[in-house]
N, C-alpha and C positions, 0 to 999 in steps of 0.2 A: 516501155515499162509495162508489165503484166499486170492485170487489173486486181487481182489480191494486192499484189503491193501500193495499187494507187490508193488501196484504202487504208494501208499502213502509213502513206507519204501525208494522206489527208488528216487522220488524227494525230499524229507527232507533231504537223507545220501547226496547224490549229491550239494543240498544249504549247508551245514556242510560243506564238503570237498571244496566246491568253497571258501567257508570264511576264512576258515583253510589256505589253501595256501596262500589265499591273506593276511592273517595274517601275517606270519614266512615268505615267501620266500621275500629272497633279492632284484631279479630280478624276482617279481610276474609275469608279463604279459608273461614273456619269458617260465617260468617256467609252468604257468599253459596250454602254448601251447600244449608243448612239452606232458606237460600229456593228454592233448587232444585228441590229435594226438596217441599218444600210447593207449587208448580206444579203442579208433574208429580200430584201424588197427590189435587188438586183438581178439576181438568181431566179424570184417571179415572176418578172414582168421581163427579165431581158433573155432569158436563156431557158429554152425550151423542153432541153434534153435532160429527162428525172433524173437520168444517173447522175451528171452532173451537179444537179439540187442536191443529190443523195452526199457526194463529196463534200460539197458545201456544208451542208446542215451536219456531216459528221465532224467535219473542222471545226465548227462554230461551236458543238458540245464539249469536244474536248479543249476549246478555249476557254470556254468556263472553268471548266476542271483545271486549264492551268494558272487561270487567275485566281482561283479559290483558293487552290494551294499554296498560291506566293501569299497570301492575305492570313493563310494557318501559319506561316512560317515566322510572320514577322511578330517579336516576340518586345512586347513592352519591359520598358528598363525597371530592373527589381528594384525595390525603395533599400537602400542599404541604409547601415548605422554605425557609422564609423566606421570601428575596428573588430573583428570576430576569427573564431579559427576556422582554416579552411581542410575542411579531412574529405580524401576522396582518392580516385586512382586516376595515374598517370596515363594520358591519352597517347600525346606525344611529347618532345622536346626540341626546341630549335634553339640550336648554339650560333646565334647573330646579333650584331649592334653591340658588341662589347659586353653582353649579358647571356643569360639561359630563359629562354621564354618556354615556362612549364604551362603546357596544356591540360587542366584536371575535370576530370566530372564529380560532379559532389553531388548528395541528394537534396540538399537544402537552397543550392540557387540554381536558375536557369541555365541550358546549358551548360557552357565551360568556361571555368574560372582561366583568366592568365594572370599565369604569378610569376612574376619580375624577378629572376635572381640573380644575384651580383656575386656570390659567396662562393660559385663553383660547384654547390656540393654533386653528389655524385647521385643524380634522378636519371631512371631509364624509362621507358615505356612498360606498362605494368603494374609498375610499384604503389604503394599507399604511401602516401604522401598526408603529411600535418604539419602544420604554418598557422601564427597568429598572423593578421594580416590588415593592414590597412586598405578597407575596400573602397573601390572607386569604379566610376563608370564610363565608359570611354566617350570623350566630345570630340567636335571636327576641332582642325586647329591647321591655319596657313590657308585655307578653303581646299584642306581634302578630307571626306569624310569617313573618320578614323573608327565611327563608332559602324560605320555600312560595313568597312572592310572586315572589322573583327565580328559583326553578327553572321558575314557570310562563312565562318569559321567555327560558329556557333557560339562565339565569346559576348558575353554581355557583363561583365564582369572583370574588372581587373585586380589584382591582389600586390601590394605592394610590400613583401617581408618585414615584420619589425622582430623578428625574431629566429632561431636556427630552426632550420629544413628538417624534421624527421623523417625519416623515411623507412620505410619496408620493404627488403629487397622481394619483388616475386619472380619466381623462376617461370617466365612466359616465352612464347617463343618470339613477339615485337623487342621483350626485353633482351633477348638475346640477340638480336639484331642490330639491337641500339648500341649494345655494345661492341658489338663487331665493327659497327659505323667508326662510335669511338675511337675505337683503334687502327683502325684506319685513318683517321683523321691524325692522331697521335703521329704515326711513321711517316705519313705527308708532310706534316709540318717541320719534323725532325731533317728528312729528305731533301727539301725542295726551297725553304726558304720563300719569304713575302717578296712580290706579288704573286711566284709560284704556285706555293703551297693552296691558296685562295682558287685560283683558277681550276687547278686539276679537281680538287674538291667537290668545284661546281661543277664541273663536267662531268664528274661522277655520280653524282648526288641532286643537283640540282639547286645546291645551297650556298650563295656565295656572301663572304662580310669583309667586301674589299675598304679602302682606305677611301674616303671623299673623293679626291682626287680622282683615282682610280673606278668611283663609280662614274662618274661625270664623264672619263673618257669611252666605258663604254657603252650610257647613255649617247654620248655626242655621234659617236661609227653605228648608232643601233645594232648592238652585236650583247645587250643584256641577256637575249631569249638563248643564249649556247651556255648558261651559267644558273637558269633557270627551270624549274622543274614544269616544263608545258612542252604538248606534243609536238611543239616547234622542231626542236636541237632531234629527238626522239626520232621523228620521220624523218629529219634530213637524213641521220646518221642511218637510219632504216636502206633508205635509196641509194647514198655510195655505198654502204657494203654490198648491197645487191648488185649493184652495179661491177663491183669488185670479183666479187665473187662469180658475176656469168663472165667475166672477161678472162678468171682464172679458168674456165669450162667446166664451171660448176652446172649442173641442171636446171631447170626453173622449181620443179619441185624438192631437188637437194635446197637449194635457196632457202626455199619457203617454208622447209622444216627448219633449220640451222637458225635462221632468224629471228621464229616465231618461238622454237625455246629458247633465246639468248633474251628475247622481250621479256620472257614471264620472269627469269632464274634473276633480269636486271631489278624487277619491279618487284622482288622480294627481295634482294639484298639492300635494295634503298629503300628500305621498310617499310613498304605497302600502303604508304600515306596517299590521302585521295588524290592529292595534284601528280604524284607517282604513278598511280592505276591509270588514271586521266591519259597520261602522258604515253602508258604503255598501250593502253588500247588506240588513239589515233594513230600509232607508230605501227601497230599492227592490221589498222583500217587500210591503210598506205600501203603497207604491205599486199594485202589481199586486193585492194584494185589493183595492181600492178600485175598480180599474177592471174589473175580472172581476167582483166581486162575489160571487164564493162565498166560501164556508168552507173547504171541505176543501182544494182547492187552497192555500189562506196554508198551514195546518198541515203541508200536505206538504213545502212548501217551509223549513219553519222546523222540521221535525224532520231535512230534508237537510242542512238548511245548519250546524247544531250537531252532525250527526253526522260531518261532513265536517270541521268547524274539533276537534271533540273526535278523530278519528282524527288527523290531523295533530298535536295539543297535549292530548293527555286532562286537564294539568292547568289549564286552564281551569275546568275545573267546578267546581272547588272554591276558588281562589284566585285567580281574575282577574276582579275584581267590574264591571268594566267589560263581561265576555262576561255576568254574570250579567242585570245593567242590561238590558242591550242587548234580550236574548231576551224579559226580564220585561215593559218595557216595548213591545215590536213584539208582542205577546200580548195585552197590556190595550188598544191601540188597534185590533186587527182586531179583538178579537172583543169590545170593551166599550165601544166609541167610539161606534155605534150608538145603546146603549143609554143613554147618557150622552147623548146628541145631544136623544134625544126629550125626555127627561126635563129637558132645556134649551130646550124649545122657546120659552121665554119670551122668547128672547135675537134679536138683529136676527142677519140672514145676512150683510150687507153685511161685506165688508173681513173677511169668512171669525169673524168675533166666534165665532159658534156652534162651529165646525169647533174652533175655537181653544181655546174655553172643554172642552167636550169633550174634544179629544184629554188635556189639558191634564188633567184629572181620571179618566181611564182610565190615562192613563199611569203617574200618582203611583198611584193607589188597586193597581195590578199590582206597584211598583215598592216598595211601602212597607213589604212584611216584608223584601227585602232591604237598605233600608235602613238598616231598623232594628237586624236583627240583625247587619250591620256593622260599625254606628257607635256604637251603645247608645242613640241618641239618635231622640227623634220629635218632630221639627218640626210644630207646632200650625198655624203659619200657611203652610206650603209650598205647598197649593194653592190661596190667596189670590194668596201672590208670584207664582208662577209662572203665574196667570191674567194678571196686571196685565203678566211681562215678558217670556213668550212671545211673545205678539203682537207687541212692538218687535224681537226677531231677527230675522226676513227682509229688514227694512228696514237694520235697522243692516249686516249683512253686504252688500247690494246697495250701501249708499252706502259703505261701508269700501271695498269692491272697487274701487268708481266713484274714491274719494280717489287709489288706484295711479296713476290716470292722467289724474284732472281735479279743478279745484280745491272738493270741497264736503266736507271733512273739520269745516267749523264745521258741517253737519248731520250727521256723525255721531259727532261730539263731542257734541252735543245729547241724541244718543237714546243715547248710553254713560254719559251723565251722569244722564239721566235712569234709565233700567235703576239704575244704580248708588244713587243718593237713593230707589230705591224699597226697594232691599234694605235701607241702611242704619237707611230711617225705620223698615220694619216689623222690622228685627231686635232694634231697641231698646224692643217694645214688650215689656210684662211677661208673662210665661209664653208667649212666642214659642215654645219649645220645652221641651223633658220628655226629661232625663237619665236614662236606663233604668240 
């Protein structure tokens, strides 16, 4: 690694470890002294070379800087009073859990209100939105904490409808986007039919509101992350088409142009939401060490790109397991894909099997202490499932897309069905997973 970069590696890791503490520790300011102080009296007395000091003591300032910021960020609970109207413009909207969860910014509360509706009505990204509303402020509840997950989203604030949705349509262009989602969602569901319809959705979007049952199964195979908007699904699907693609005797640079426009054209049509952008950029970090081919360059870029989304959100690190996913997994395949690669050399290259099988087990093996200590739970056969239904994603997404607009939705009914009979046969098998 060249030494301009080592000083970019030293302040990024340095902002990471400053947020980190300020994260998890109980007693932050005491705690992050103490490390301070033990830096500094390290680096004095044990290690000789100034430059080296030089690294250190740049690390240690931009640790500051990123404890500081995580300590701006956390945003005390507004005193509410009852019931009030809530007028503001639509951030975004998520159609999940048997409701529409309207994302608003207003000027009168902190961040962004969620307003709970059950009514349907027709809110897009954009719009001016007014609701009287029964406000509330989110608590943990079961011991998960509901009120971290929604400050990490900027919600502090919940809005419970006691009355109809007014709305103002704006001609934006997220609005138009949402609508376009819509209606895609709409011809999905018409098309494809439940559990169907849910899957491709999520494969497409990143958004899935399966049936209990059906999230537990793919809780149980650890196969949530192909249904979820994190750079997980994003870089795998990144690697077999590349894969596909040099095997069709595409170029490496035809590749890397074809790919790198399908990232940007995907992370606008799934409307530019941060877990979206997230997702598109590790899937095109992936991309880029694969075709550079070094090391240091992926690391630089992936200590930028988390120091960049943590300055903007510092509580990501601790409570948005989708940034965690994301970074864990675009980690295990640059720098463990490789090594998984060889040690599969047993496997055919054709139709990217190898690349597949690979990415597929570096990703999980990076990905499996965060899942674990998430969910309590360690799926036994997760990198079985996920070898068998990795490889059916690019296809299923190419002919779901191709369904928008010509008639071959019996082939990707085929391969959501099949995806689907794989999860359920292996979820049913005995000691599929381990209840921690």
């Amino acid at each position: 690694m060249q030494g301009g970069y080592k000083w970019i590696v030293a302040a990024a890791s340095g902002f990471l470890v400053g947020t980190l503490i300020a994260s998890f520790s109980f007693d932050a300011r005491l705690f992050f002294l103490l490390v301070s102080i033990g830096i500094v009296l390290v680096y004095l007395f044990l290690v000789r070379s100034r430059l080296t000091f030089a690294f250190a003591l740049l690390g240690l300032i931009f640790a500051g800087f990123g404890f500081g910021r995580y300590l701006l960020a956390i945003s005390s609970a507004p005193e509410l009073h009852g019931s009030a109207a809530v007028l503001g413009r639509v951030m975004s909207v998520d159609d999940r859990y048997g409701r529409q969860d309207i994302y608003v910014k207003t000027s009168t509360l902190p961040g962004r209100v969620l307003v709970r509706d059950r009514s349907g009505a027709d809110v897009f990204a954009g719009d001016r939105i007014d609701v009287f509303c029964a406000l509330e402020v989110p608590e943990p509840f079961d011991g998960f904490r509901y009120d971290r997950f929604l400050a990490a989203k900027h919600v502090y604030t919940i809005c419970e409808p006691q009355g109809q949705i007014i709305t103002d349509s704006q001609n934006t262009v997220f609005g138009q986007l949402d609508r376009f989602r819509a209606g895609v969602q709409t011809h999905i569901d018409r098309s494809y039919g439940e559990p169907h319809a849910t899957l491709l959705y999520g494969l497409l979007f990143g958004e899935a509101d399966f049936s209990e049952s059906w999230e537990n199964r793919f809780q149980e195979t650890g196969t949530t992350h192909i249904v979820a908007a994190s750079g997980y699904n994003v870089a795998i699907i990144v690697i077999i088409l590349s894969g596909m693609l040099f095997f069709l005797g595409f170029k490496r640079q035809q590749i890397f142009a074809v790919i790198m426009v399908g990232i940007g054209v995907y992370a606008v049509l799934a409307g530019g939401d941060a877990p979206i952008i997230r997702a598109a950029v590790m899937g095109a970090i992936v991309l880029i060490a694969r075709t550079i081919g070094r090391r240091s360059a992926p690391l630089i870029l992936l200590l930028c790109a988390a120091t960049i989304m943590l300055l903007i959100n510092p509580l990501l690190l601790r409570d948005d397991i989708g940034f965690q996913l994301s970074f864990a997994s675009t980690i295990g395949l640059v720098y463990f894909g490789d090594k998984f690669s060889r040690w599969l050399a047993f496997l055919p290259e054709a139709f990217s099997i190898r690349d597949s099988a690979a990415s597929t087990f570096a990703a999980t093996a990076a990905t499996l202490p965060i899942i674990v200590f998430s969910f309590d739970r360690f799926s036994l056969i997760s990198p079985l499932v996920n070898l068998l239904v990795l490889p059916l994603i690019p296809y299923t997404i190419l002919f779901g897309v191709l369904g928008l607009v010509v008639p071959v939705e019996s082939i990707t009914w085929s391969l959501l069905h099949l995806m689907l009979e794989l999860i359920r046969t292996l979820e049913s098998l005995p000691f599929s997973a381990i209840n921690l």
